[in-house]
C-alpha positions, 0 to 999 in steps of 0.5 A, a space after each residue: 221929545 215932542 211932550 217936553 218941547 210942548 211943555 217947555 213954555 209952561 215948566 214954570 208954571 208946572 213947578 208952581 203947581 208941584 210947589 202948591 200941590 206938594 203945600 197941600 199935602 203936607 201942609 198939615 204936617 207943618 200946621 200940627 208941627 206948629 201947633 205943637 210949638 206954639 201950643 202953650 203961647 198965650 192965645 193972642 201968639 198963637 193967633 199971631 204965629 198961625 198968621 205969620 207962618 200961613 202969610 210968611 211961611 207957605 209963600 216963601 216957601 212957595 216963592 223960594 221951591 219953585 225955582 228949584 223945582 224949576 231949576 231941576 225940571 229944566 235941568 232934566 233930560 228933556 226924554 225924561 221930563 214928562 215922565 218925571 213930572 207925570 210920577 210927581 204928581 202921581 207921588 203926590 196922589 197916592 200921598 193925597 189917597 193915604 192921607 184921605 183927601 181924595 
């Protein structure tokens, strides 16, 4: 109960952190995706739709997954909370260790 009362003021920013890390590891996912959409668009639409979709795309995202992330870390159980958190960023680890980025 302490760790999620010490927590309390930064959930937000630890959202933000599950948001930008959870891009990470899936944002080649979505890269490939694109590329495969876009792959027989003339040079200058490829160009353009890259640009759309790294401004656009991830910070929305961004701006949209982070409340609800918030929204449910807030809604958690405050025992739960810093276990919930603490295997979400393992999940996102193992993912990252799959995929070779560590």
């Amino acid at each position: 109960m302490d760790a999620a009362r010490m927590m309390q003021p930064y959930l937000s920013d630890i959202a933000l952190a599950l948001v930008a890390t959870s891009l990470v590891v899936l944002g080649d996912w979505l890269n490939r995706t694109l590329k495969r959409s876009v792959a027989s668009w003339w040079f200058i639409a490829r160009i353009a739709a890259f640009v759309l979709m790294c401004t656009f795309g991830y910070g929305l995202l961004t701006l949209w997954g982070q409340p609800i992330i918030y929204r449910v870390l807030s809604m958690t159980d405050p025992v739960w909370r810093p276990a919930l958190i603490l295997v979400c960023f393992c999940v996102l680890g193992v993912i990252a260790e799959r995929k070779r980025y560590l």
